[in-house]
C-alpha positions as a Markdown table, in Angstrom:
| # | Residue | x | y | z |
|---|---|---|---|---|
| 1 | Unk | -15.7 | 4.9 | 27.1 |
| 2 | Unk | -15.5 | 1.5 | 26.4 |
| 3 | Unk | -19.5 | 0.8 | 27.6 |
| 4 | Unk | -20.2 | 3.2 | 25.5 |
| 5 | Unk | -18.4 | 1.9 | 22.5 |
| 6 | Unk | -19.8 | -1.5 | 22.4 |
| 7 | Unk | -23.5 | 0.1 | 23.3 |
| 8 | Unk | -23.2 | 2.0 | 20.0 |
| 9 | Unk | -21.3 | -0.9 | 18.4 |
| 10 | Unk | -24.4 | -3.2 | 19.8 |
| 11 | Unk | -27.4 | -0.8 | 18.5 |
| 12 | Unk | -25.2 | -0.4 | 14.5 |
| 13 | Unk | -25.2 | -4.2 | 14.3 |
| 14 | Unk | -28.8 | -4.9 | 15.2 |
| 15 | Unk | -29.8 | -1.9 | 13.1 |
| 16 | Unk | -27.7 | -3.1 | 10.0 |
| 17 | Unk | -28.8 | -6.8 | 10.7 |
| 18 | Unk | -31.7 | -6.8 | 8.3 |
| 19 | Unk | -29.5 | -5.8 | 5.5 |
| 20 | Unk | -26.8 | -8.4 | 6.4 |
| 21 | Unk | -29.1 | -10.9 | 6.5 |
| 22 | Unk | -30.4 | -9.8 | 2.8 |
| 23 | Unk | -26.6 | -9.4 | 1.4 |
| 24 | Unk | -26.2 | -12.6 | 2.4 |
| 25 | Unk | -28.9 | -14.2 | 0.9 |
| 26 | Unk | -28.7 | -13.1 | -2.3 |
| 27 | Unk | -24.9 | -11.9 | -2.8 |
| 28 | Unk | -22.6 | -14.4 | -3.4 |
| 29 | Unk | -20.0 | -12.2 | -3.7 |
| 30 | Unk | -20.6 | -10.4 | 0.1 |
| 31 | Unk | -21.8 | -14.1 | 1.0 |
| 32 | Unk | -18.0 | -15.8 | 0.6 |
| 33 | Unk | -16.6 | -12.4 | 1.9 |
| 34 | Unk | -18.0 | -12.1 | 4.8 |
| 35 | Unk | -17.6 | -16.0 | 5.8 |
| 36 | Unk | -14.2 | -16.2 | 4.4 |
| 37 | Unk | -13.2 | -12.8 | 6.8 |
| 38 | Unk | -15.0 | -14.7 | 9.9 |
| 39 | Unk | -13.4 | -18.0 | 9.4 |
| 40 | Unk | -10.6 | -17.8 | 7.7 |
| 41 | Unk | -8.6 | -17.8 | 11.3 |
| 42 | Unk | -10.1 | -21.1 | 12.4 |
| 43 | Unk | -7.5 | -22.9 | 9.7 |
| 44 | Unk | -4.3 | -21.1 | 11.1 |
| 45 | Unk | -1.5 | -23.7 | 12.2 |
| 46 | Unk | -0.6 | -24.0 | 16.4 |
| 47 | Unk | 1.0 | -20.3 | 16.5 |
| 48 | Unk | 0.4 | -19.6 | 20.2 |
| 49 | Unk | 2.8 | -17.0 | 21.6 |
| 50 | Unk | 3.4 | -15.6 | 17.9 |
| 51 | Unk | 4.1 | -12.0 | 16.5 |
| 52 | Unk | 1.0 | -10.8 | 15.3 |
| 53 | Unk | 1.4 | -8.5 | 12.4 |
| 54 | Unk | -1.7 | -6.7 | 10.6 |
| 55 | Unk | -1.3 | -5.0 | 7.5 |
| 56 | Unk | -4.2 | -3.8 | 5.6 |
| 57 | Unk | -3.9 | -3.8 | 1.9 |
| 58 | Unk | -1.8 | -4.3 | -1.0 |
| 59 | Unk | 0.4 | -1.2 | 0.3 |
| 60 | Unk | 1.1 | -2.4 | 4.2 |
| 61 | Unk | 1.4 | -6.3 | 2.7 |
| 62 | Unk | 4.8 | -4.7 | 0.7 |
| 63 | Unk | 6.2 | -3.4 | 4.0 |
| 64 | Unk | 5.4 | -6.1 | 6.2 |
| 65 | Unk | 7.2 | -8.6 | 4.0 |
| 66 | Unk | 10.0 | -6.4 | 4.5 |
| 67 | Unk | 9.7 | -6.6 | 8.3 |
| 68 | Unk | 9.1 | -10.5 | 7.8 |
| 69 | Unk | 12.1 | -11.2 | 5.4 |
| 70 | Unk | 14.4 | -9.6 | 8.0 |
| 71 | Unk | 12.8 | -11.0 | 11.2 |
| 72 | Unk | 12.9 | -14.5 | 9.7 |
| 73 | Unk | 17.0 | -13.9 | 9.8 |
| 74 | Unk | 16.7 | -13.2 | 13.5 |
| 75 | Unk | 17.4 | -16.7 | 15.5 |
| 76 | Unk | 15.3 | -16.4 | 18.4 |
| 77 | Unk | 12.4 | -14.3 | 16.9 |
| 78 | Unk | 9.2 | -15.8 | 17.7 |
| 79 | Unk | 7.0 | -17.5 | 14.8 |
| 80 | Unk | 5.2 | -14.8 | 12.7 |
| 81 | Unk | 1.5 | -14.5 | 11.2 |
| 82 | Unk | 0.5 | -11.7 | 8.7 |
| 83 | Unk | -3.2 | -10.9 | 8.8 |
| 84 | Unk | -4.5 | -8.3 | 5.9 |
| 85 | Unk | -7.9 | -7.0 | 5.7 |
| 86 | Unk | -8.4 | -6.2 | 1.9 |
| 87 | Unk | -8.9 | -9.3 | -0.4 |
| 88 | Unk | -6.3 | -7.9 | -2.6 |
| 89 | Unk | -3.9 | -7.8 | 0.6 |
| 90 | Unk | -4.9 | -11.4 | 1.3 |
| 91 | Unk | -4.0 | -12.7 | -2.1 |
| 92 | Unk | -0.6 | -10.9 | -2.3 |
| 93 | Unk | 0.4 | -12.0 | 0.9 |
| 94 | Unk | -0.7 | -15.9 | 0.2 |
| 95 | Unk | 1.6 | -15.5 | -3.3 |
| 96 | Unk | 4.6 | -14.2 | -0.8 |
| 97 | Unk | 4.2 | -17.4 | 0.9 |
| 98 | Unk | 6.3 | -16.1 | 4.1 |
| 99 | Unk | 4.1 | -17.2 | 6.9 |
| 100 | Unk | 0.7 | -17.9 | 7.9 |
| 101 | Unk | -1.9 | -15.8 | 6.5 |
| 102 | Unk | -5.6 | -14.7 | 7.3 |
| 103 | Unk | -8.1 | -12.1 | 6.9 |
| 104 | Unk | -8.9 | -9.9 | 10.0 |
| 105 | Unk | -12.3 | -10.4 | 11.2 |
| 106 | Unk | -15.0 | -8.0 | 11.6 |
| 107 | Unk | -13.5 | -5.7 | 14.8 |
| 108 | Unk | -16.5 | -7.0 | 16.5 |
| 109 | Unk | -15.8 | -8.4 | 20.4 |
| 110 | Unk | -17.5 | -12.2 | 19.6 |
| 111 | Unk | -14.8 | -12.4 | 16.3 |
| 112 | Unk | -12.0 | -11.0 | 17.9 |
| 113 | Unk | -12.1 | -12.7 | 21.5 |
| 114 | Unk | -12.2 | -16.4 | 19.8 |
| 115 | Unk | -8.9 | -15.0 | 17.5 |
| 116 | Unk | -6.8 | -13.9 | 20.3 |
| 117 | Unk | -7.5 | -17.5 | 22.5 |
| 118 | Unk | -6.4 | -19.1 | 19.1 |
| 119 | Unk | -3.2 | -16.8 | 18.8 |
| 120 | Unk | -2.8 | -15.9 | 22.2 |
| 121 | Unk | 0.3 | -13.2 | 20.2 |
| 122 | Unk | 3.5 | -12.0 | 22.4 |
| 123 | Unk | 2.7 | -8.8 | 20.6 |
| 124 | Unk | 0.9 | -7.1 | 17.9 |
| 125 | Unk | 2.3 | -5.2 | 14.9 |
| 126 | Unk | 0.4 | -2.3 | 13.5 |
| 127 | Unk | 1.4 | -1.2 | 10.0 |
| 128 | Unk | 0.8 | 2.4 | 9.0 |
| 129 | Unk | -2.5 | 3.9 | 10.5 |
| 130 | Unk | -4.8 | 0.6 | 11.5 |
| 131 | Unk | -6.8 | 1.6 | 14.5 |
| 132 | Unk | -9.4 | -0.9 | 15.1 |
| 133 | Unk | -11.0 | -0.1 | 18.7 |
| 134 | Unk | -12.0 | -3.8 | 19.7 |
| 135 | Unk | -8.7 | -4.9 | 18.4 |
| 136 | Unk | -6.6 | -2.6 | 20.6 |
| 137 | Unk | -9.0 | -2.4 | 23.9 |
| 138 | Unk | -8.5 | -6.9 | 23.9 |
| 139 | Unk | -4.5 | -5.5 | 23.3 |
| 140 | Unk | -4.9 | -3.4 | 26.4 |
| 141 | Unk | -6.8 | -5.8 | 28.3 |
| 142 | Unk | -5.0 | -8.5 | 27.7 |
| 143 | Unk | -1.9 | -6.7 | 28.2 |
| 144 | Unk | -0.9 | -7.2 | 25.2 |
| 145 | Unk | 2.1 | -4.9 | 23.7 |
| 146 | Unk | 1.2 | -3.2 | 20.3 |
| 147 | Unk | 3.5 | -1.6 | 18.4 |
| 148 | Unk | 2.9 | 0.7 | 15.4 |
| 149 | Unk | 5.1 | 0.5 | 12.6 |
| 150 | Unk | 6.0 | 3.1 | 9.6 |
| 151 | Unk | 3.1 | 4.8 | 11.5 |
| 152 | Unk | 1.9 | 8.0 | 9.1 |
| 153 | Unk | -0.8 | 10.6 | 10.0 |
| 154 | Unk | -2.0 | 12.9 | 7.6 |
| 155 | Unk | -3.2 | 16.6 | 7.8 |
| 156 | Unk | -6.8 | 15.2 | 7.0 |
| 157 | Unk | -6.6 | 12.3 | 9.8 |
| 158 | Unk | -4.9 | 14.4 | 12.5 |
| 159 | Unk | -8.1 | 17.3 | 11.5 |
| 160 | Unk | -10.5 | 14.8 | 11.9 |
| 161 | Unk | -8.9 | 12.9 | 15.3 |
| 162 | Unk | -8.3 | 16.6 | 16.7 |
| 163 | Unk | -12.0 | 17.2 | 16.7 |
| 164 | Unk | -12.3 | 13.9 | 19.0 |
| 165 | Unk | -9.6 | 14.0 | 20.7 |
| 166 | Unk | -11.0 | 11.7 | 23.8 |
| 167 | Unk | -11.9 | 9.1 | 21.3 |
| 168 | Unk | -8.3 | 8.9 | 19.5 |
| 169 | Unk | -6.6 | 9.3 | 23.4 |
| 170 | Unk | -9.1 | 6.1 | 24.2 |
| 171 | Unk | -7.7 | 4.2 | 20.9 |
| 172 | Unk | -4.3 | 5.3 | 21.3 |
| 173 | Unk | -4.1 | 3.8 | 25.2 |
| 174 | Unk | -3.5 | 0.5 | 23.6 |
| 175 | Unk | 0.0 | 1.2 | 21.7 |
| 176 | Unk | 2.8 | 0.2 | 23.5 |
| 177 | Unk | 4.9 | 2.4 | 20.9 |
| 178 | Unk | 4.7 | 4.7 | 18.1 |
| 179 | Unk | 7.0 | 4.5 | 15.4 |
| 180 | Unk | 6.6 | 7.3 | 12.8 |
| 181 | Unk | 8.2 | 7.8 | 9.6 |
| 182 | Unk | 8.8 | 11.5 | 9.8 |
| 183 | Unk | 9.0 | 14.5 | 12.1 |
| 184 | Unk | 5.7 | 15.5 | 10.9 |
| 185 | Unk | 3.7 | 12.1 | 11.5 |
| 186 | Unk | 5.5 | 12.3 | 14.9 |
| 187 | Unk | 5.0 | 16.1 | 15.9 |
| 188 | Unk | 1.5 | 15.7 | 14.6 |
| 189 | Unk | 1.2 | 12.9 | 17.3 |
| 190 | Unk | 1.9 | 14.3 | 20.1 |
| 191 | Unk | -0.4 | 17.5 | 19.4 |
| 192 | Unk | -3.1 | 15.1 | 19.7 |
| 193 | Unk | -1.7 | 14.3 | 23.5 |
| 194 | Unk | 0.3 | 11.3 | 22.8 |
| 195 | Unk | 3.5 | 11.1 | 25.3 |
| 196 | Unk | 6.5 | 12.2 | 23.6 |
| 197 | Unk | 7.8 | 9.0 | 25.5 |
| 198 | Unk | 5.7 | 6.6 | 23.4 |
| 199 | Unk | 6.3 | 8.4 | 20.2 |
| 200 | Unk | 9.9 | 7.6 | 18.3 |
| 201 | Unk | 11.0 | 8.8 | 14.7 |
| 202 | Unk | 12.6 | 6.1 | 12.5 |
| 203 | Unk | 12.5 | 6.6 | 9.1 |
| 204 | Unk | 9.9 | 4.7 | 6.0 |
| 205 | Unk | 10.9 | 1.5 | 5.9 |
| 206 | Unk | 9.4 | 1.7 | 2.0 |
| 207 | Unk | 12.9 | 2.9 | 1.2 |
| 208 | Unk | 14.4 | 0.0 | 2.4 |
| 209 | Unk | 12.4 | -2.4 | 0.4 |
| 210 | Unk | 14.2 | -4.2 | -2.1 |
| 211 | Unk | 14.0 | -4.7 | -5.7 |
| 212 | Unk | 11.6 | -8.4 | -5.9 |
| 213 | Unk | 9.6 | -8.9 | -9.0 |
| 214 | Unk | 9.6 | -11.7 | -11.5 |
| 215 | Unk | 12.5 | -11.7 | -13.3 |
| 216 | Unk | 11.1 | -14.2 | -15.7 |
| 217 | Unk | 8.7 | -11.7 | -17.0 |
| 218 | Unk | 9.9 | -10.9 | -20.4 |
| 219 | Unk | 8.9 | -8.2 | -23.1 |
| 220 | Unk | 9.7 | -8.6 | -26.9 |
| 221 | Unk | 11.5 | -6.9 | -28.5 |
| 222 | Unk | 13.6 | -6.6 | -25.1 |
| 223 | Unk | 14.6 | -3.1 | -26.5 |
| 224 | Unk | 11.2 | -1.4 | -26.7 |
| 225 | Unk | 10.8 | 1.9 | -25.5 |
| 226 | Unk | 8.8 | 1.5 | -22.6 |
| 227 | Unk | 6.7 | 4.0 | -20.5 |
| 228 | Unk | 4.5 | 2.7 | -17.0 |
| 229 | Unk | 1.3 | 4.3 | -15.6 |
| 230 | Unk | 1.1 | 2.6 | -12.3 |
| 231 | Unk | -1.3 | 2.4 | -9.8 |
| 232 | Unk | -3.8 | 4.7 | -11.8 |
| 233 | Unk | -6.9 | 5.5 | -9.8 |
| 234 | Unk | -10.2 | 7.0 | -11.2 |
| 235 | Unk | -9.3 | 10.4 | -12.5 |
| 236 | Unk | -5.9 | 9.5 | -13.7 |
| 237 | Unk | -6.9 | 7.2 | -16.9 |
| 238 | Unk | -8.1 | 9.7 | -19.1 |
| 239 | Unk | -5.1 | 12.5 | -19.3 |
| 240 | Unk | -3.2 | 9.4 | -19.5 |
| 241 | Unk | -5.0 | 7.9 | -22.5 |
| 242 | Unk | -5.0 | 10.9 | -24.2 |
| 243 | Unk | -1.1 | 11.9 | -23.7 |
| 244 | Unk | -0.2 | 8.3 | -25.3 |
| 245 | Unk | -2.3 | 9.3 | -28.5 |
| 246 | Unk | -0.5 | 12.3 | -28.5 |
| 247 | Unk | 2.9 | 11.3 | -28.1 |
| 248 | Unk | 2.6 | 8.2 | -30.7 |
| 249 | Unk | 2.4 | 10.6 | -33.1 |
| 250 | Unk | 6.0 | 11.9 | -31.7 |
| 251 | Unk | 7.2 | 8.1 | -31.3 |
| 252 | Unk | 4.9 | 5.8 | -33.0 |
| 253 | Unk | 7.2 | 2.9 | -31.5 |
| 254 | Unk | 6.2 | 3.9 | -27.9 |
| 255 | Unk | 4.5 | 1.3 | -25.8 |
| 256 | Unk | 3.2 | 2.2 | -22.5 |
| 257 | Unk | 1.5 | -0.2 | -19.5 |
| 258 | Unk | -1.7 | 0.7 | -17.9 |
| 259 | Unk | -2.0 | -0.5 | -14.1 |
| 260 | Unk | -5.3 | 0.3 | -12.1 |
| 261 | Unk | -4.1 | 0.2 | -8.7 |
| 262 | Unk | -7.4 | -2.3 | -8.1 |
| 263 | Unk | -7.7 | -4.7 | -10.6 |
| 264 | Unk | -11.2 | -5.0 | -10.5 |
| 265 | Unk | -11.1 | -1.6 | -12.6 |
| 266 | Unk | -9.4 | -3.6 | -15.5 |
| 267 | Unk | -13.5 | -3.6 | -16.9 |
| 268 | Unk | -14.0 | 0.1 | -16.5 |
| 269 | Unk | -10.5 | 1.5 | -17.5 |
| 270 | Unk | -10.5 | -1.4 | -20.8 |
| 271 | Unk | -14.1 | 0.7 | -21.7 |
| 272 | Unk | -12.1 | 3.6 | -21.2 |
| 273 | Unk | -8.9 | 2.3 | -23.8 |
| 274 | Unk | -11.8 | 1.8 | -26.3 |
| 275 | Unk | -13.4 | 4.5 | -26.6 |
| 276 | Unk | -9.4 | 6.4 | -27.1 |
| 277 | Unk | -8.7 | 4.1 | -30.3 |
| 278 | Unk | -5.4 | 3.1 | -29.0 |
| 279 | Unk | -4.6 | -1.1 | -30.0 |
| 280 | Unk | -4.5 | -2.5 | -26.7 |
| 281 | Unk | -4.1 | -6.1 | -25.0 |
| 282 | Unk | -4.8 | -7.2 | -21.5 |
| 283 | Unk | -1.8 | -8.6 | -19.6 |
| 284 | Unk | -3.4 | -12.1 | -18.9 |
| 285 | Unk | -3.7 | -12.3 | -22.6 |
| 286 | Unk | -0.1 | -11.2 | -23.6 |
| 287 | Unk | 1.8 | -14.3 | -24.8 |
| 288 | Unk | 5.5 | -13.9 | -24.2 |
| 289 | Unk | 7.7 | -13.8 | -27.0 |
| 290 | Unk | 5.2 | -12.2 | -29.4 |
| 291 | Unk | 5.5 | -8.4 | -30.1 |
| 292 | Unk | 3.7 | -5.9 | -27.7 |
| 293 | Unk | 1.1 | -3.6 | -28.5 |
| 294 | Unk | 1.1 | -0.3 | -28.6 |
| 295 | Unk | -1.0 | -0.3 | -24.7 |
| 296 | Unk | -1.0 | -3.3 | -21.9 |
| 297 | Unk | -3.1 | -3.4 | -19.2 |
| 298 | Unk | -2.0 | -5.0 | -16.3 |
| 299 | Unk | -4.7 | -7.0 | -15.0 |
| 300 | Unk | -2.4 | -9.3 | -12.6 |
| 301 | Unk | -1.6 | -8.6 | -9.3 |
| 302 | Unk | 2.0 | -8.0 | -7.9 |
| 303 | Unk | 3.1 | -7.6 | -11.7 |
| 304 | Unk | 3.7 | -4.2 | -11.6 |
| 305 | Unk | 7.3 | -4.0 | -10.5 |
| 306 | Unk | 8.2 | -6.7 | -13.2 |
| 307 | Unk | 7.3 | -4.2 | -15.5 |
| 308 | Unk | 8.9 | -1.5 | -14.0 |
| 309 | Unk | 11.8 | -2.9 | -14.7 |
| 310 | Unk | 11.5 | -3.0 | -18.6 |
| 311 | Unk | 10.3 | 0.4 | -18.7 |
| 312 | Unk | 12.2 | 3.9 | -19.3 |
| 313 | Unk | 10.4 | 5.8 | -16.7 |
| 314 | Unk | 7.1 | 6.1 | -14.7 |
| 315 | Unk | 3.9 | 8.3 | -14.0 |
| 316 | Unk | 2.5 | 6.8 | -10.9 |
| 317 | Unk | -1.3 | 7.3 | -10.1 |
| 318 | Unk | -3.7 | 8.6 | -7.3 |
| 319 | Unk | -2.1 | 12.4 | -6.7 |
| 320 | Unk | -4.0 | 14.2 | -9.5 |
| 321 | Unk | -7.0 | 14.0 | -6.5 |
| 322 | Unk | -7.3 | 14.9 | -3.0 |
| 323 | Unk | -9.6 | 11.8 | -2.4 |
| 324 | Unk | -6.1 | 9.5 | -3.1 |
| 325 | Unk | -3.3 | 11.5 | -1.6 |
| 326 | Unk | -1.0 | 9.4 | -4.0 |
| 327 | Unk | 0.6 | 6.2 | -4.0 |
| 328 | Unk | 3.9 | 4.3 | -3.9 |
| 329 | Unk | 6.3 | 5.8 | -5.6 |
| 330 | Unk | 9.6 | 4.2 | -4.5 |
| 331 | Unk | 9.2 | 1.4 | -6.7 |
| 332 | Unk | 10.1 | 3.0 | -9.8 |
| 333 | Unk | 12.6 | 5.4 | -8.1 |
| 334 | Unk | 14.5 | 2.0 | -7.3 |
| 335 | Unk | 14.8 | 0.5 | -10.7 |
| 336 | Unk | 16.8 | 4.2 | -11.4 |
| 337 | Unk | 13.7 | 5.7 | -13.5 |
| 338 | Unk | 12.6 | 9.5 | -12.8 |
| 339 | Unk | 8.7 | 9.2 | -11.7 |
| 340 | Unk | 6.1 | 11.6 | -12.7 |
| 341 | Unk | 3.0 | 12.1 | -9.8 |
| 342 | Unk | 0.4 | 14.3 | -8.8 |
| 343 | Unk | 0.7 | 17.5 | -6.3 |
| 344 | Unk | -1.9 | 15.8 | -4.2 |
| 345 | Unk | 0.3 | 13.4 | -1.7 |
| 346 | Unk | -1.0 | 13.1 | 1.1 |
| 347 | Unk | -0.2 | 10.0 | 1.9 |
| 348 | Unk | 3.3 | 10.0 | 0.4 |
| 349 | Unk | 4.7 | 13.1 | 1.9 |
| 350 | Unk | 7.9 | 12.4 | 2.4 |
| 351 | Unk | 8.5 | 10.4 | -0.4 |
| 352 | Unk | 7.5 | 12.8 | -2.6 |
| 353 | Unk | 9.5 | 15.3 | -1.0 |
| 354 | Unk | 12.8 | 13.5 | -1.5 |
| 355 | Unk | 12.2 | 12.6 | -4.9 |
| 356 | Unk | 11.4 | 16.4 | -5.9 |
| 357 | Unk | 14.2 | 18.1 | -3.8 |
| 358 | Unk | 16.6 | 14.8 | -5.3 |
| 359 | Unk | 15.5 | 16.0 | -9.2 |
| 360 | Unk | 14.5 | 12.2 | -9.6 |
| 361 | Unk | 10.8 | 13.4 | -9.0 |
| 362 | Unk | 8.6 | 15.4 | -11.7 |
| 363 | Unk | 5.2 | 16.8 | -9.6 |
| 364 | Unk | 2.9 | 17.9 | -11.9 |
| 365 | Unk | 0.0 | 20.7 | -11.1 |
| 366 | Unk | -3.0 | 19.5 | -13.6 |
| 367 | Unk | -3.3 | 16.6 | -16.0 |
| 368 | Unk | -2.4 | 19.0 | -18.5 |
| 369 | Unk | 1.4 | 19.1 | -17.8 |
| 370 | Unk | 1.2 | 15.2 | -18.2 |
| 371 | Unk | 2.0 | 14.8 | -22.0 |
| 372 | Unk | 4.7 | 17.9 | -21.9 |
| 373 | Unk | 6.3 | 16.3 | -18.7 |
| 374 | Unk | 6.4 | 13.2 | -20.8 |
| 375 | Unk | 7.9 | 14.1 | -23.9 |
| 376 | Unk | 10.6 | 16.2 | -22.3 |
| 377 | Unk | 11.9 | 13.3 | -20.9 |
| 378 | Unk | 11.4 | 11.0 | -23.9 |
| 379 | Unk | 13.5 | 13.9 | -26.1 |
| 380 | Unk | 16.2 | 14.1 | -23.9 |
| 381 | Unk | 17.8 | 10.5 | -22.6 |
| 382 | Unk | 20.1 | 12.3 | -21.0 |
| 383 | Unk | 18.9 | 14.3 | -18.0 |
| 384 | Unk | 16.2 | 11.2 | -18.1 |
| 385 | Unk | 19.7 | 8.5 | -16.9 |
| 386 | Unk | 20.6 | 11.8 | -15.0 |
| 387 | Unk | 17.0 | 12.1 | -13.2 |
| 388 | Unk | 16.3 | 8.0 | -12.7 |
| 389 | Unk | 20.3 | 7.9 | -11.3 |
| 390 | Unk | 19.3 | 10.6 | -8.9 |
| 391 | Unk | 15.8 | 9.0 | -7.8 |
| 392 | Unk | 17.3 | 5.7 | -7.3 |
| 393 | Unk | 20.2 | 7.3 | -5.1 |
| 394 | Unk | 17.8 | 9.9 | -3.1 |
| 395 | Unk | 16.0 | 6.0 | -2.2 |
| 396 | Unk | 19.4 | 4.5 | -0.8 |
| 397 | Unk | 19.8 | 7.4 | 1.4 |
| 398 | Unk | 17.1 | 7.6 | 3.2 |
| 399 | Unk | 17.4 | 4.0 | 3.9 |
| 400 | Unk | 18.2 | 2.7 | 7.3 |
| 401 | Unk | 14.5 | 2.3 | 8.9 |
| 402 | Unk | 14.4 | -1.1 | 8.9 |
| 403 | Unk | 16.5 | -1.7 | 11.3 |
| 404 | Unk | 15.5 | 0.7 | 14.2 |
| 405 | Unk | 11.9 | -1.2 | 13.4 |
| 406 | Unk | 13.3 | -4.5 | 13.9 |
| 407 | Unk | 15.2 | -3.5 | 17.0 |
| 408 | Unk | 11.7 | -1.9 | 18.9 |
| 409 | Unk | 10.2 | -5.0 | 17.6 |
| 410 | Unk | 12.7 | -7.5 | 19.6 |
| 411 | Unk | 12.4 | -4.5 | 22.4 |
| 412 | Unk | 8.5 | -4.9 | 22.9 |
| 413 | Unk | 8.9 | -9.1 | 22.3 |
C-alpha cells in the first residue's frame, strides 16, 4: 500500500507542478504560503525528544491549549510543540504564546522526513480527525506512538472511509490509541475494523475548556442589551441580518455582534450589512468608551469569547447547512447564555445533544424560526437566566475528559 501511495502521490505532484510553478510566480499570497508552510519548522528551538501535538485550525488550536495548559502543570512531562495547519490556527496559537509553534508542511515524504530528524517527537498528538498518510506511515516507521485525541467521526466521514475500508485500515495502522468523545465516534470506529483494544471513550474535552478571553474588552454603555452571531458561515448572514431589522423595531436599543467564523469574510458579509440598511461598525474600528452601534462586526481573531461575555445570549453559525455540520457551541453555554444553532450538527453531535435535552439549547429547523426564537427569549428574561443557568450547568457536567486525555498522554510518553 504504501508503494502505491507515494507512486500516486509522485504522478499528482509532477502533474500539478506546472501550476505550482505558475502560483508561485505570480501569487504572492500562495507564494509566502506555501514557503512559510515549508520552512517555517527550520526556526523551531532544540526540541528533540518533544510531544508533538497537531491541531489543525482555529477549532483543534482551542483544545490543544487546553491539553497544553494542563500538561505544562505536570513536572516531568516532556517539552511540547503545537503545529497547526490553517493560517488562522497559526496565528491563534502564536497569540497563546504557550510553546513553540509552526505550520505543518505539505504531507509530502522530502518535507516531512527533514521535520521528524529536527523533532525526533517521543510521541505525536492527533487532535480531532487529522489523518495525514505520510505523517502517520514516518509515525509507524519510526515507531513512533500516536495518539488521537477528542477523536470524532462523523456519519459522512465513516460513509466515505467504509467505502475504502483498506485505505482507512492502512492510515489507521499508525495510531497507537484512539480516544473518542462519544459512544458513537467510538462504535463507529470499530465498524470500520479498528481493535476495540485501541479504541477508548473519554469524553470532549471542549467541556472542560475554561472561560479565557480578554477581560479588558469593554462595551459602553456596559448595560447594553447585547445579542452575538458567532462563527456565521455563508448561509447564515442573511436570516441573521434580516431578524436584527425586525427585532429593532421590537427593541430599537438592541445591539447585536456579527462574527464570520473566517475573517477573511469580513469583506463579503460588510457588503452583505449594506445592502440591509442596518448602522454598522467594524470591530478594529470600534473605539472603546464611545457608544456602540446598532451592528459590530468582529473582524479580530480570538475576540469572540470577549464578546460573549457582554452579551445576553447567542445564535452560533454553520448548522443551518449540511456542508458545516455546525460549530462550537460550548463557548456561549459557559458564560450561562442559552444558544440558538442549526439542526445540521454534524460535527457537534454531542454538544448539541446536551444542550437540547439540558433546555440551555434552542435547535432551530429553517432560518425562518430565527427571529421568533429570538424575540421569545428577549420577551421573557426569565426562562432566558433559567435557559443560560441550565446551559452553563449541562457544560460542567459533562466535564471530566481532560483528565483521562492527560493520563493516556503520560501512558503512551
Amino acid at each position: 500500500m504504501d508503494l502505491a501511495y507515494y507512486l500516486i502521490l509522485l504522478i499528482a505532484l509532477i502533474a500539478a507542478s506546472p501550476w505550482v510553478l505558475f502560483k508561485i510566480a505570480f501569487d504572492a499570497d500562495f507564494r509566502r504560503e506555501l514557503f512559510e508552510r515549508i520552512g517555517n519548522f527550520k526556526s523551531l528551538p532544540n526540541t528533540r525528544g518533544c510531544l508533538w501535538i497537531h491541531a489543525s485550525s482555529v477549532g483543534e488550536v482551542g483544545i490543544a491549549k487546553t491539553l497544553i495548559k494542563a500538561l505544562k502543570v505536570i513536572s516531568d512531562s516532556p517539552p511540547v510543540v503545537l503545529s497547526t495547519f490553517t493560517p488562522h490556527g497559526y496565528q491563534l496559537a502564536q497569540e497563546a504564546n504557550l510553546c513553540p509553534v509552526f505550520r505543518l508542511p505539505p504531507d509530502v515524504p522530502f518535507w516531512i522526513h527533514p521535520l521528524f530528524r529536527k523533532l525526533k517527537p517521543k510521541a505525536l498528538v492527533l487532535v480531532e480527525a487529522e489523518l495525514w498518510p505520510c505523517l502517520l506511515r514516518k509515525c509507524w516507521v519510526t515507531r513512533t506512538p500516536v495518539l488521537l485525541v477528542n477523536g470524532r467521526l462523523s456519519e459522512r466521514s465513516f460513509k466515505s472511509y467504509a467505502t475504502f475500508k483498506c485505505v482507512f485500515h492502512w492510515l489507521c495502522e499508525g495510531i497507537t490509541r484512539f480516544s473518542m468523545r462519544s459512544e458513537t465516534d467510538a462504535r463507529r470506529l470499530i465498524e470500520l475494523g479498528v481493535s476495540e483494544s485501541k479504541v477508548k471513550i473519554t469524553g470532549n474535552i471542549k467541556f472542560d475548556a475554561s472561560i479565557s478571553f480578554d477581560s479588558t474588552v469593554k462595551l459602553h454603555p456596559s448595560d447594553a442589551q447585547v445579542v452575538a452571531f458567532g462563527s456565521t458561515r455563508p448561509g447564515d448572514e442573511e436570516p441573521a441580518l434580516n431578524a436584527m431589522a425586525r427585532l429593532l423595531k421590537v427593541f430599537p436599543d438592541l445591539k447585536f455582534v456579527l462574527a464570520p467564523r473566517h475573517v477573511n469574510r469580513c469583506p463579503e458579509v460588510e457588503s452583505l450589512i449594506q445592502q440591509s440598511g442596518l448602522s454598522y461598525k467594524r470591530y478594529s474600528e470600534y473605539v472603546p468608551g464611545e457608544d456602540l452601534p446598532t451592528l459590530l462586526l468582529l473582524d479580530r481573531l480570538g475576540m469572540l469569547n470577549a464578546l460573549y461575555a457582554h452579551s445576553c445570549f447567542a445564535y452560533v453559525g454553520g448548522g443551518l447547512s449540511a456542508e458545516f455540520g455546525g460549530q462550537n457551541i460550548i463557548e456561549p453555554a459557559l458564560h450561562s447564555q442559552p444558544v440558538i444553532f442549526g439542526n445540521h450538527m454534524a460535527n457537534f453531535e454531542e454538544e448539541a445533544k446536551v444542550l437540547v435535552e439540558s433546555g440551555g439549547g434552542l435547535q432551530i429547523e429553517s432560518p425562518d424560526q430565527l427571529y421568533p426564537v429570538i424575540l421569545n427569549l428577549l420577551q421573557n428574561p426569565e426562562d432566558r437566566k433559567r435557559r443560560g443557568d441550565q446551559a452553563r450547568q449541562a457544560v460542567l457536567d459533562h466535564q471530566g475528559a481532560l483528565q483521562k486525555n492527560l493520563d493516556l498522554i503520560t501512558e503512551t510518553i
